[in-house]
MIVEXKOL-98798 format. One record per residue (C-alpha): residue number from 1; x negated, y negated, z. Coordinates in Angstrom, 3 decimals. Layout:
BEGIN
PT seq       px       py       pz
PT NUM        X        Y        Z
...
This chain:
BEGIN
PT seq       px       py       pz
PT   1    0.000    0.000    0.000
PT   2   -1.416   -2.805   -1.080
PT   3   -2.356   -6.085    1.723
PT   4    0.426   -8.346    0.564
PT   5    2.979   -5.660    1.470
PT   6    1.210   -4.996    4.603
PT   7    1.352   -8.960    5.682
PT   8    4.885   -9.293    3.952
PT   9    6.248   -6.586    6.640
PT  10    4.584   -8.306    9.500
PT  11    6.900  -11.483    8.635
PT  12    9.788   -9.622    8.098
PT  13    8.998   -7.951   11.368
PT  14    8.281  -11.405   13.278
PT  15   11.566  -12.524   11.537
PT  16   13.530   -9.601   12.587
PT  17   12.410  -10.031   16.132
PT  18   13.473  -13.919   15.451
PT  19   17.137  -12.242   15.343
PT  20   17.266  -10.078   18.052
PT  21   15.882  -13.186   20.035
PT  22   17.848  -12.992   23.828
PT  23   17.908  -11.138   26.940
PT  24   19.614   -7.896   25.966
PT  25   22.756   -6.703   28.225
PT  26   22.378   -3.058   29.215
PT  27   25.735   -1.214   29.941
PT  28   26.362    2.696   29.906
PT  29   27.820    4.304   26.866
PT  30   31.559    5.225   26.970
PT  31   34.535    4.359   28.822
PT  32   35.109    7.892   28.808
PT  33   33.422   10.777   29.849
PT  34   33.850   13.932   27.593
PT  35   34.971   16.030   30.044
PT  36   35.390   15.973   34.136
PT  37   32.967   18.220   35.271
PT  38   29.480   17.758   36.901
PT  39   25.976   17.334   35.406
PT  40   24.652   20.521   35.328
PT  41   21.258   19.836   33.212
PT  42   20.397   16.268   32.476
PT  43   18.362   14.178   29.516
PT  44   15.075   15.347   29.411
PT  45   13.977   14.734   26.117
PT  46   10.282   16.188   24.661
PT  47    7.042   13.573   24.712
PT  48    6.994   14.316   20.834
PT  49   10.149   14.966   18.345
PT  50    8.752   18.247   17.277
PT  51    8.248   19.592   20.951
PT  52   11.476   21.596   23.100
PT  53   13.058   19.507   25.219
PT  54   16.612   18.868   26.414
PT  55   18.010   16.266   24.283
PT  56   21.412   15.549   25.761
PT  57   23.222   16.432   28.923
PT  58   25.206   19.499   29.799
PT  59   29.286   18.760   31.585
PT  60   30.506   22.086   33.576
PT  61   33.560   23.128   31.834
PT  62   35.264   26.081   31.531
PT  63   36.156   27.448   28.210
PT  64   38.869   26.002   26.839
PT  65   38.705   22.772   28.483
PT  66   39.992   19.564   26.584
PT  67   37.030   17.723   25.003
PT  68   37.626   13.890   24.779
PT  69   35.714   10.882   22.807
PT  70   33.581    8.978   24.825
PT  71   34.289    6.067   22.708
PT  72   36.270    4.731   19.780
PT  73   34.759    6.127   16.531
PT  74   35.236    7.967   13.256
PT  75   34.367   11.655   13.125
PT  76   31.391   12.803   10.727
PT  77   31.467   16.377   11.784
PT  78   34.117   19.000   12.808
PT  79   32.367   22.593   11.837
PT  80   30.345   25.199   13.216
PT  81   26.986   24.799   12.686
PT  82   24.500   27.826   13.209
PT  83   27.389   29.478   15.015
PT  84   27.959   27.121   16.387
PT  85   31.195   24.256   16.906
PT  86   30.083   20.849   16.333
PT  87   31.776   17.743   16.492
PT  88   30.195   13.950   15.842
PT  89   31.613   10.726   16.196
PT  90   29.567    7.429   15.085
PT  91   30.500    4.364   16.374
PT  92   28.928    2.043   14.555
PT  93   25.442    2.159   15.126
PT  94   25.685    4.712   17.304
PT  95   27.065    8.460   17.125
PT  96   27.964   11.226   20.075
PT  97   27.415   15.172   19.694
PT  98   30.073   17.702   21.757
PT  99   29.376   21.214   21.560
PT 100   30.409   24.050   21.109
PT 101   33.784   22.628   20.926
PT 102   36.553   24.306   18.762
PT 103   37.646   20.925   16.433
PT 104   41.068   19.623   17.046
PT 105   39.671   16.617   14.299
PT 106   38.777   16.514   10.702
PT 107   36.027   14.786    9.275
PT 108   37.518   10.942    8.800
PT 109   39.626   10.825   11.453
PT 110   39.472    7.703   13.451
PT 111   39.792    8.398   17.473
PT 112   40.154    6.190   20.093
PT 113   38.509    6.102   23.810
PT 114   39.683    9.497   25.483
PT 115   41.919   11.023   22.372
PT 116   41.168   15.024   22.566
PT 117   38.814   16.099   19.927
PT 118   38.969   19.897   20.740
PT 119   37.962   22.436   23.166
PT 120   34.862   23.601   24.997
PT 121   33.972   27.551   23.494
PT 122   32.049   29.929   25.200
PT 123   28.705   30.183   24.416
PT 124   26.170   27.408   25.844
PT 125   26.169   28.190   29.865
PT 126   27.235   30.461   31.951
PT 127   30.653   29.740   33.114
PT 128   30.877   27.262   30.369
PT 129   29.912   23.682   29.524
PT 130   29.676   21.049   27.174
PT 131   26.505   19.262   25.653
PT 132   26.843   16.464   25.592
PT 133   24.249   14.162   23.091
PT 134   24.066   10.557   21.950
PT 135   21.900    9.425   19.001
PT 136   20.571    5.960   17.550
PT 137   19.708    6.297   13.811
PT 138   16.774    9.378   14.208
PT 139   16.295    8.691   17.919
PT 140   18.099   10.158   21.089
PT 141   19.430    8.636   23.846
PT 142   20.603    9.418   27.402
PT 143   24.486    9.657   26.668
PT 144   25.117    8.451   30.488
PT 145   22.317    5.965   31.181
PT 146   22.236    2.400   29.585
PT 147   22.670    1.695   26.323
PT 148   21.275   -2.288   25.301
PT 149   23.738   -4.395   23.580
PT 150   22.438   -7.774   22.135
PT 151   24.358  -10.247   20.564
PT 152   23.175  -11.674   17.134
PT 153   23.977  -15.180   15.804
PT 154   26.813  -14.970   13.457
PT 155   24.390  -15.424   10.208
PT 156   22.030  -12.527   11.537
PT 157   24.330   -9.592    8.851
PT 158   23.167  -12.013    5.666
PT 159   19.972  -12.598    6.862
PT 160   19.043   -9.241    7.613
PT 161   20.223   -8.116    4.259
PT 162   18.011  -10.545    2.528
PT 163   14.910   -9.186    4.376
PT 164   15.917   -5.657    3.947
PT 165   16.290   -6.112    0.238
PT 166   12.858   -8.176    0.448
PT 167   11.229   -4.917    2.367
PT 168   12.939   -2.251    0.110
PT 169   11.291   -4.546   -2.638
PT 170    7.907   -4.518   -1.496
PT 171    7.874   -0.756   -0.420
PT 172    9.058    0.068   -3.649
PT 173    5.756   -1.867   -5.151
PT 174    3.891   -0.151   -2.990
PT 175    4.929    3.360   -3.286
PT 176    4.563    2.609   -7.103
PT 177    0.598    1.787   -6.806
PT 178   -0.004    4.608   -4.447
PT 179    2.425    7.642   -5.990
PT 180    1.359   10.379   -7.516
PT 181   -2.190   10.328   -5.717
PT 182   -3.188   14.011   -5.654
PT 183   -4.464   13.626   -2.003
PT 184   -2.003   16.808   -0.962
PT 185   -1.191   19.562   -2.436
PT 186    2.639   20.467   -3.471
PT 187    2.825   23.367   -0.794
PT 188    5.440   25.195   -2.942
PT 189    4.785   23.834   -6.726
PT 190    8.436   22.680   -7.142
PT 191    9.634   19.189   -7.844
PT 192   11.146   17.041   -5.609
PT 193   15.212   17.631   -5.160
PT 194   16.018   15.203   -2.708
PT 195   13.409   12.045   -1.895
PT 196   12.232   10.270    1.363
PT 197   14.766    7.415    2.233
PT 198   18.256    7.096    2.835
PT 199   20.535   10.091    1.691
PT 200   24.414   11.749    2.343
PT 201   23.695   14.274    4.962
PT 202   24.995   17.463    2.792
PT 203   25.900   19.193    6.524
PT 204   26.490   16.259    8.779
PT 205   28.340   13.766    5.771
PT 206   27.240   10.633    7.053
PT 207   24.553    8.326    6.006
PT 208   21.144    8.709    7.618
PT 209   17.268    8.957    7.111
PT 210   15.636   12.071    5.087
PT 211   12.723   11.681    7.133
PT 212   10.392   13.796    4.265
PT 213   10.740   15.093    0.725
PT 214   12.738   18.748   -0.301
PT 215   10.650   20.485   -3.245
PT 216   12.735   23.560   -5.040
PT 217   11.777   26.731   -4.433
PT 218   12.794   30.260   -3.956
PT 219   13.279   32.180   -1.083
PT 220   10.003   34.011   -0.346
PT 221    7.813   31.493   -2.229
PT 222    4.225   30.926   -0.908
PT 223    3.971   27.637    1.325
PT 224    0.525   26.583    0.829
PT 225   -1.650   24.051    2.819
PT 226   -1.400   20.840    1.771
PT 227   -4.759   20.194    2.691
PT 228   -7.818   21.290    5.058
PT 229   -6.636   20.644    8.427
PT 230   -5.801   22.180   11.806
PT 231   -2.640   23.552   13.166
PT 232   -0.853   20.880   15.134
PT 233    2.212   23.275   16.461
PT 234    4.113   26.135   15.461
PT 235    7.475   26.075   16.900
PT 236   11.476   26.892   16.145
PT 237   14.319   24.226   16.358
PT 238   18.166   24.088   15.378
PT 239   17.724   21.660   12.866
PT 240   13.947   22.872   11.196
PT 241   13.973   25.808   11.813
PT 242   10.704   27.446   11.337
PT 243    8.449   24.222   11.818
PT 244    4.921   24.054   11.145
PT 245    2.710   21.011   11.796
PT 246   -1.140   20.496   10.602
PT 247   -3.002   17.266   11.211
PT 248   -5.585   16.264    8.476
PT 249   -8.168   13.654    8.504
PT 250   -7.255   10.147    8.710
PT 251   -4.622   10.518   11.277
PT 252   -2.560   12.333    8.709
PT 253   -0.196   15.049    9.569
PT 254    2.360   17.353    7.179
PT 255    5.436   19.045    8.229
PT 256    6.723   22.447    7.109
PT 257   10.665   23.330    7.807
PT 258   13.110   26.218    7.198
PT 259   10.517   29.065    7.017
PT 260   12.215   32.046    6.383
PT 261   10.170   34.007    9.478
PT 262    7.712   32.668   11.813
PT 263    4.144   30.299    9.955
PT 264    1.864   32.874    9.849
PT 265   -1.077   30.617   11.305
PT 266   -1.797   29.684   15.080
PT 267   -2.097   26.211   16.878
PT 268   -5.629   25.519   16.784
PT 269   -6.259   27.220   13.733
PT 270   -8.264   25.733   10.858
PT 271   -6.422   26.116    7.426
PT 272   -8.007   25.253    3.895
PT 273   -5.932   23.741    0.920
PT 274   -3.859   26.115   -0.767
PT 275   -3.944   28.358    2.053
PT 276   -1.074   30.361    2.225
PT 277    0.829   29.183    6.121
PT 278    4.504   31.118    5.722
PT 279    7.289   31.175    3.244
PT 280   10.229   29.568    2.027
PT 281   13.264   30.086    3.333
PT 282   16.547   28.693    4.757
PT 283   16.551   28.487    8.644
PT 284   17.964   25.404   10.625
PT 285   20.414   22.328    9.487
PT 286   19.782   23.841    5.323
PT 287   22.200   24.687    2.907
PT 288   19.708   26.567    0.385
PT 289   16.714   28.004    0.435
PT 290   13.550   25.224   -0.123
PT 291   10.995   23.466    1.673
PT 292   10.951   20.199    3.403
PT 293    7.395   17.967    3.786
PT 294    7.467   15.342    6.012
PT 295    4.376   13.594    6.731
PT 296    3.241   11.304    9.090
PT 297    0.240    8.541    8.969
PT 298   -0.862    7.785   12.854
PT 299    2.322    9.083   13.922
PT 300    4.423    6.855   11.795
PT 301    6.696    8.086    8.689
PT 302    5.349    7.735    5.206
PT 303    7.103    9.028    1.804
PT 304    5.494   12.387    1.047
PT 305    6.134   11.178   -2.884
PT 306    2.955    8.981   -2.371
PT 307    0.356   11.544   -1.700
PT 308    1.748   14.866   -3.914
């Protein structure tokens, strides 16, 4: 990226900050809580996003206890998910998980504060209960701690359009000069189906980030090393399923999801480029069989598109 990008997102930056200028109010989320019962494991999310953790809170309930909307929203999601019930709400910026719930809502229903969304299923604790999870764009918050509000100046929605289309702009310029660089490897060979940026979630049918790149390819295909590196993490999640991580030089790091079995390299181990890790498969939040790259530059997202 070239240094007029870099020094035309510090401004935007400075002038974002400009907007958000004020004390912030903190309140808790919800006039309602989901369901009546007692904490019975609280927020205790992972020091990294690709670590375990407990990223919600879990209400005692017996099975077949009324779920209710914490707050006014629209619904995103009513369907089981990896066996699971799932049901999702966004409220604006914001959006609340309940599971496993058996839906009483479709997807585009508007509910109010308290309206019954469904029912808690067996499944998630003995004696039953009801996660509970709260979200900000890619980032999860304590559903009962406090949430800040701040109040913008009623010309902050057109100015923050104008700097957005500024920055999409200049990224776009940037990504230009740098794509296509040959510093990686294509793990799998296959082009690009869906790109980094904002998509349709094909499971979740709302708008939000696709933090990577998905390249087609088979079930069973080869995932290779990008490049020479070292095994960050191997680990299993809901929504990756099998999830490798190697860190390269330069503070780079690739991501591997939806293996179709476990990476078939150890944390700590040193991989070369083109090194076979695992294969391609279909495990987690996927609809087909492919693999998703994500990378990472000091910790912080970058388009995978830049360095295939």
């Amino acid at each position: 990226m070239s240094r007029t990008v870099v020094r035309l997102g510090s401004v935007l930056m400075v002038a974002w900050l400009l907007l958000l200028a004020g004390a912030p109010e903190s309140r808790a989320f919800g006039s309602v809580r989901p369901v009546p019962g007692p904490v019975v494991r609280g927020y205790d999310p992972p020091a990294n996003d690709w670590l375990p953790g407990h990223r919600g809170v879990d209400l005692a309930a017996p099975v077949g206890t009324v779920v209710r909307a914490a707050a006014s929203g629209r619904v995103s999601v009513a369907q089981v998910i990896a066996g699971r019930g799932v049901v999702t709400i966004v409220h604006g910026e914001l959006r609340t998980t309940y599971e496993p719930v058996r839906a009483s809502v479709r997807v585009g229903d508007q509910v109010a504060a308290g309206d019954p969304i469904g029912t808690v299923e067996a499944g998630h604790c003995d004696g039953g209960c009801l996660h509970f999870g709260l979200k900000r764009g890619d980032d999860y918050l304590d559903p009962l701690g406090a949430v800040q509000v701040r109040l913008l100046p009623a010309s902050a929605v057109a100015q923050a359009r104008k700097l957005a289309a500024e920055r999409a702009a200049a990224l776009a310029a940037g990504a230009a000069e740098a794509s296509g660089s040959g510093v990686l490897l294509n793990p799998v060979g296959g082009r690009i189906s869906s790109p980094f940026g904002r998509r349709f979630h094909p499971i979740f049918h709302e708008w939000r980030l696709h933090a990577g790149v998905d390249l087609r390819a088979s079930c069973g295909t080869p995932i290779r090393a990008a490049a020479d590196g070292v095994v960050q993490s191997v680990s299993y999640d809901s929504s990756g399923g099998h999830r490798l991580i190697i860190a390269h030089a330069g503070g780079l790091t690739t991501h591997y999801l939806h293996a179709q079995k476990r990476y078939r390299v150890r944390r700590g181990q040193k991989v070369k480029r083109g090194q076979v890790v695992g294969f391609v498969g279909s495990t987690g939040w996927s609809t087909a069989c492919h693999l998703h790259l994500t990378t990472k530059l000091n910790g912080r997202l970058v388009d995978p598109a830049r360095y295939l």
